[in-house]
N, C-alpha and C positions, 0 to 999 in steps of 0.2 A: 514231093518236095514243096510244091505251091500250098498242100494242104499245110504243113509243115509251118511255114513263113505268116499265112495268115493264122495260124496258132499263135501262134509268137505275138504278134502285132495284136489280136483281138486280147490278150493278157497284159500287155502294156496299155493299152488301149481302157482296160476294164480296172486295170492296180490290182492285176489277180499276181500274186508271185508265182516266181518260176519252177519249175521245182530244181532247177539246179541250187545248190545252199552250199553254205561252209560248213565243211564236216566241223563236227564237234570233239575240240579238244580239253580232254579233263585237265592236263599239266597246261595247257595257258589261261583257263577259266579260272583255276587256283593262285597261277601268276597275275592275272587282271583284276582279281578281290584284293590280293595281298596289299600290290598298288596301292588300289582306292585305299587302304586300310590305314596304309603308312602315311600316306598324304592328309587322310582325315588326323589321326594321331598329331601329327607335325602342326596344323594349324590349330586343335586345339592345344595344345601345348604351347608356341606362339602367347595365345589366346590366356591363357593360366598365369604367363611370366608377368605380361603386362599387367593382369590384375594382381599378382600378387605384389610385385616391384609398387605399383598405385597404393593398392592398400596398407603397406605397409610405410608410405611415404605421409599419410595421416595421421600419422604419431604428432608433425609437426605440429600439427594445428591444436594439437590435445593437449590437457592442462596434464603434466605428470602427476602418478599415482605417489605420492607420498606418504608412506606408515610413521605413522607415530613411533617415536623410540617407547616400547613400553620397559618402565623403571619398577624394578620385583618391591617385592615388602621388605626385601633386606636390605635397599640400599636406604628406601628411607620409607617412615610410619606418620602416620597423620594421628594424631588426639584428638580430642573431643572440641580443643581449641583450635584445631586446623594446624598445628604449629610443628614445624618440621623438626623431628628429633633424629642424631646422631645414633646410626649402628654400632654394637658393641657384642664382643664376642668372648664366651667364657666369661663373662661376670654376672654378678646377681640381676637380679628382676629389676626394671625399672618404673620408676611411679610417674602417672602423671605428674607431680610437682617437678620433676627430675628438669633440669634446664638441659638444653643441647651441651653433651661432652664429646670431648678428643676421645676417640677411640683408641687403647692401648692393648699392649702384647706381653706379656711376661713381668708385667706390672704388680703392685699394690694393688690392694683392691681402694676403689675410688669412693669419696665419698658425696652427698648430696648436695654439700656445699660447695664442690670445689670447682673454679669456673672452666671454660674452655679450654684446654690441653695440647698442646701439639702431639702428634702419633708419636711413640718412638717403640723401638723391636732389639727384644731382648734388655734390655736397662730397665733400671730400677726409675722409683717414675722423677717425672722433673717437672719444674713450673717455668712457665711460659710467662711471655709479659704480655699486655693486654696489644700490643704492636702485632705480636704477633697472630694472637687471637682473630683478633682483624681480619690482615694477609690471610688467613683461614677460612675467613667466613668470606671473604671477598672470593676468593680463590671458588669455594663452593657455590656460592651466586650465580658467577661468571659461567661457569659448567650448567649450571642449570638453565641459564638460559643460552646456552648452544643446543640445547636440545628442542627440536623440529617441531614441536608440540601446539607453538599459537597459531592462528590464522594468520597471521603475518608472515611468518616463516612459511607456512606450506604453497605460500601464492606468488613466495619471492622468483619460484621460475613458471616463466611465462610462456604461454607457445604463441610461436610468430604467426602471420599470416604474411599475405603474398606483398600487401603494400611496402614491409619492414625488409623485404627481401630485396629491394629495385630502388628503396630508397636512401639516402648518405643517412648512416646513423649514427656518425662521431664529428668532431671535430680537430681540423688539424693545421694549427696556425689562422684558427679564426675564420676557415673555413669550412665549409660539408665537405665528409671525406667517406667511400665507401667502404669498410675495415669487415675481414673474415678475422672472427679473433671467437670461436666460441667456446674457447675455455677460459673464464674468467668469472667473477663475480658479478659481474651484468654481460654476458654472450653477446656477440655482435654478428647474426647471421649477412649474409651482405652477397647477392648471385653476382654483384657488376665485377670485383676485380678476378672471378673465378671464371667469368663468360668472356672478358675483354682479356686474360692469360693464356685462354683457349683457342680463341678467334686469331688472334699473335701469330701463336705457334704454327695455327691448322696454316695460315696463310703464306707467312714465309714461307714454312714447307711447303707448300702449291707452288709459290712463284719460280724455286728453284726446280719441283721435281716436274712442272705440267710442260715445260720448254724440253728439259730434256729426254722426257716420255713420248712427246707427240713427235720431237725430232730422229730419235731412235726409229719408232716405229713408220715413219717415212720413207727413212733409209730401207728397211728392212724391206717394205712393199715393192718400194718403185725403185731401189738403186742396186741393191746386195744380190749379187748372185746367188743361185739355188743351195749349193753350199754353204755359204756364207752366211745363211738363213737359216740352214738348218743348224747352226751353231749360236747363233745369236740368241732368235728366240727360246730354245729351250734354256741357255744360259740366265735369262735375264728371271724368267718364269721362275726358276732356281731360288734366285734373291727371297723373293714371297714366302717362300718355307722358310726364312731367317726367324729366332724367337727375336721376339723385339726387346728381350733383357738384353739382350748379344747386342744390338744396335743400341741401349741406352748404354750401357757399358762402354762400348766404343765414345761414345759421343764423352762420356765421364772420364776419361782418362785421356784419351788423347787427344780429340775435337776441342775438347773445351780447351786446352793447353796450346794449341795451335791456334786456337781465334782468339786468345788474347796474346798470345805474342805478336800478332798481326796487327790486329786492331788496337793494343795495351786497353782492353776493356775494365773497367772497377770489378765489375763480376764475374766469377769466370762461367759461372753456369746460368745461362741468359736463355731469354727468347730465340735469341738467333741460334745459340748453337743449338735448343732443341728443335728450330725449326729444320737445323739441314739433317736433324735424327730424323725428324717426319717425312723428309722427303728420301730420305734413304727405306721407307719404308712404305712410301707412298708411290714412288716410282713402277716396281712391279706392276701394279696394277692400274694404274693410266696407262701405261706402256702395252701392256695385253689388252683390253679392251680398246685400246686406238689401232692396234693390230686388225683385230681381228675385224672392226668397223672400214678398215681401208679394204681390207683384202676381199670385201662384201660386195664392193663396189662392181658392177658390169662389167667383166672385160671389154666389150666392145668401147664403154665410154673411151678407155683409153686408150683403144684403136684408133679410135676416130679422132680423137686429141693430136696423135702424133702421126696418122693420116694426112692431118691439116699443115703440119710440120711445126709444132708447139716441139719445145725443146722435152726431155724427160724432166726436167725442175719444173717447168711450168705445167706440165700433166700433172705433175705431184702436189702442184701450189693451187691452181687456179680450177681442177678439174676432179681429181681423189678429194684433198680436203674437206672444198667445200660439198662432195657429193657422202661423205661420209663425217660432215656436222652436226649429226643429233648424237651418233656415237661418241662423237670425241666429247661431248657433252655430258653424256653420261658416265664416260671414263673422270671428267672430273669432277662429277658429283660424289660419285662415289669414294673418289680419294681424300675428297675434301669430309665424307662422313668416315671416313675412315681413320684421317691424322686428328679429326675431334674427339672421336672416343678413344683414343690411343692411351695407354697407362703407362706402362715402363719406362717408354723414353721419355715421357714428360715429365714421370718421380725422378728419375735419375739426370737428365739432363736441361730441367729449367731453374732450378736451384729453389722452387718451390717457396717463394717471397708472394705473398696476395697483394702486389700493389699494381695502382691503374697510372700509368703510363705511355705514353705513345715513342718511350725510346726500345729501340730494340735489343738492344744492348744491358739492358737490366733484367732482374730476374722475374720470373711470373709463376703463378700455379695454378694450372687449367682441374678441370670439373672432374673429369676422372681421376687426377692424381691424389687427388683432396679425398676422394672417397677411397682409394687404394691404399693412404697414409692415416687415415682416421678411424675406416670402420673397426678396426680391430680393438679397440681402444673406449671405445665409446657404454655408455649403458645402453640395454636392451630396449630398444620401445620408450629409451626418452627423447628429447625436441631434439635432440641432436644428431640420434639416430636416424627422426622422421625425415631430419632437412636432408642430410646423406643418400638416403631413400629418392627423397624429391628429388635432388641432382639427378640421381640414376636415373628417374623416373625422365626427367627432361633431356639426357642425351640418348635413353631410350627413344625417346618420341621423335628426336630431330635427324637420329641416323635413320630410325624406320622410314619416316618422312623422305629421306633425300635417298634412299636407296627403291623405295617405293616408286616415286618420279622418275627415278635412270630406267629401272625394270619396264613399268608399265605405260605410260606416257612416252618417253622419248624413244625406248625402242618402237614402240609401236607406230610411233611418226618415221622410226628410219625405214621400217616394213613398207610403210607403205609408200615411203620416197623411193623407194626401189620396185616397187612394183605396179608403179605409175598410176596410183588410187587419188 
């Protein structure tokens, strides 16, 4: 037995291993690659969206590809004098001397002298006055130069860069105004009233859903009986499976109808009522993760709280809260990147007006709605696209960012608040 013991001890002793091992299982070594397998997959893919969403957001910056209209030999010929002669069909050969004619249909035949003609089909031919003539060749000019062909034209659309984006590029009553208007003859790309519709929206919705999320989930910890808990929280977790068309639709027909009879607001589809869409959609999940951060907490803490003879309110206020604070933090990072990227309820319930305002009651159009109401519409790979792209590309970066910080940062400071590091 002694010999035994100093066996043992002179292999630890030496970093000789034991020979006891873990048997070797093929169905979980197959299980532990597959794993790694899906997880590598998952991050490069991650990895692929953001470059592709980036690279294809550089459209904006690029001068679009413009083709020349190219004009066949039949619409029109050039001579030896450069001079543009009128197409003619079914009649004799024509000479250089020939002056530009009205091309006709079922006609006489035309002769060498006879000046510019108005078209006519099927009649016998007719003279024209020279007013007319005119109107004809003006007519013809005008068409010629709609056509995309000078260097003038092909430069007329321009692609933005980032300072045209942040800064007022109209004016409105003699003052700088920031205007999204990019369908026009000068496009007006403009991020402030589409960041300042978003920022609206995401906030109301916080103010109303973050009160009654943290307070739900209070009750639920430190007051609801075992029962009463087991009913609560699966109910509420429930809501989070809503599509949020169902929640913009709500908000569009009868929210909005409700908050202006209350309020008699001008608009019926405002900030405000899409902010309490945001918070009907935002709630679930403050609500769970403020959950599940209280119930993390020690039980002893709250022994010893109500040990001390602290009321059950004040264990809940003064002792869970603040002991499960990075969570509730992260609960509202998270919501807050969650009512920013939001689409539905913000197409359907903020009435989608790009104006910068600080009332809430007026209408807005946040970043995603703007690209959920436009990409479809838009040309492939021009500035309008790229800017569309960009948007993506920026509430890509900003949810990443803010779900990134709840994940890894602040859970990891609630880890170690709890395990006294």
């Amino acid at each position: 037995m002694e010999n035994k013991i100093e066996h043992k001890i002179n292999q630890y002793l030496t970093h000789k291993p034991l020979k006891y091992g873990k048997k070797f299982y093929f169905g979980e070594f197959i299980a532990e690659n597959v794993i790694k397998m899906v997880a590598l997959v998952s991050i490069f893919s991650i990895l692929a969206i953001f470059y592709y969403v980036f690279q294809e957001a550089t459209y904006a910056f690029k001068s679009p590809k413009i083709e020349k209209v190219a004009v066949s030999q039949n619409n029109k010929t050039n001579d030896n004098n450069g001079e543009l002669k009128q197409e003619t069909y079914g009649s004799s050969s024509s000479t250089k001397e020939e002056p530009l004619k009205q091309e006709t249909y079922g006609s006489s035949s035309s002769t060498k002298e006879e000046p510019l003609k108005q078209e006519t089909y099927g009649a016998t031919s007719t003279e024209n006055s020279n007013s007319e003539v005119d109107k004809a060749v003006a007519e013809t000019a005008s068409s010629s130069d709609a056509i995309p062909n000078s260097e003038e034209s092909l430069n007329a659309v321009k692609p933005v860069n980032l300072k045209n984006l942040l800064q007022p590029n109209d004016y409105v009553d003699n003052k700088p105004a920031y205007v999204w208007q990019p369908i026009s003859e000068v496009p007006k790309y403009s991020f402030i009233p589409l960041f300042i519709g978003a920022l609206k929206v995401t906030v109301i919705g916080l103010l109303f859903a973050a009160p009654l999320a943290i307070l739900a989930a209070i009750f639920t910890v430190a007051f609801a009986p075992k029962w009463l808990k087991e009913i609560i929280k699966p109910a509420i977790e429930v809501l989070a499976g809503f599509p949020s068309v169902v929640v913009g639709f709500f908000c569009l027909m009868t929210l909005a109808s409700v908050t202006q009879s209350i309020f008699h607001t001008t608009y019926r589809l405002n900030s405000f009522v899409g902010g309490l869409g945001m918070a009907m959609a935002v709630i679930p999940i403050i609500y769970t993760i403020t959950e599940d951060a209280l119930s993390a907490v020690p039980q002893f803490m709250r022994s010893a709280s109500l040990a001390l003879g602290a009321s059950r309110w004040q264990t809940a206020w003064k002792v869970l809260l603040p002991a499960a604070a990075p969570g509730v933090f992260a609960a509202l990072i998270l919501g807050f990147g969650r009512a920013f990227g939001e689409t539905m309820i913000a197409l359907m319930a903020t009435g989608n007006a790009a104006l910068v305002s600080g009332n809430i009651f007026e209408s807005v159009r946040t970043m995603a709605a703007t690209i959920g109401a436009e990409m479809a519409e838009v040309e492939f790979r021009g500035i309008h696209y790229g800017v569309l792209f960009l948007i993506g590309a920026v509430l890509f970066a900003v949810t990443f960012s803010l779900n990134a910080l709840a994940e890894f940062y602040v859970r990891k400071k609630l880890m170690k608040k709890f395990q006294g590091l």
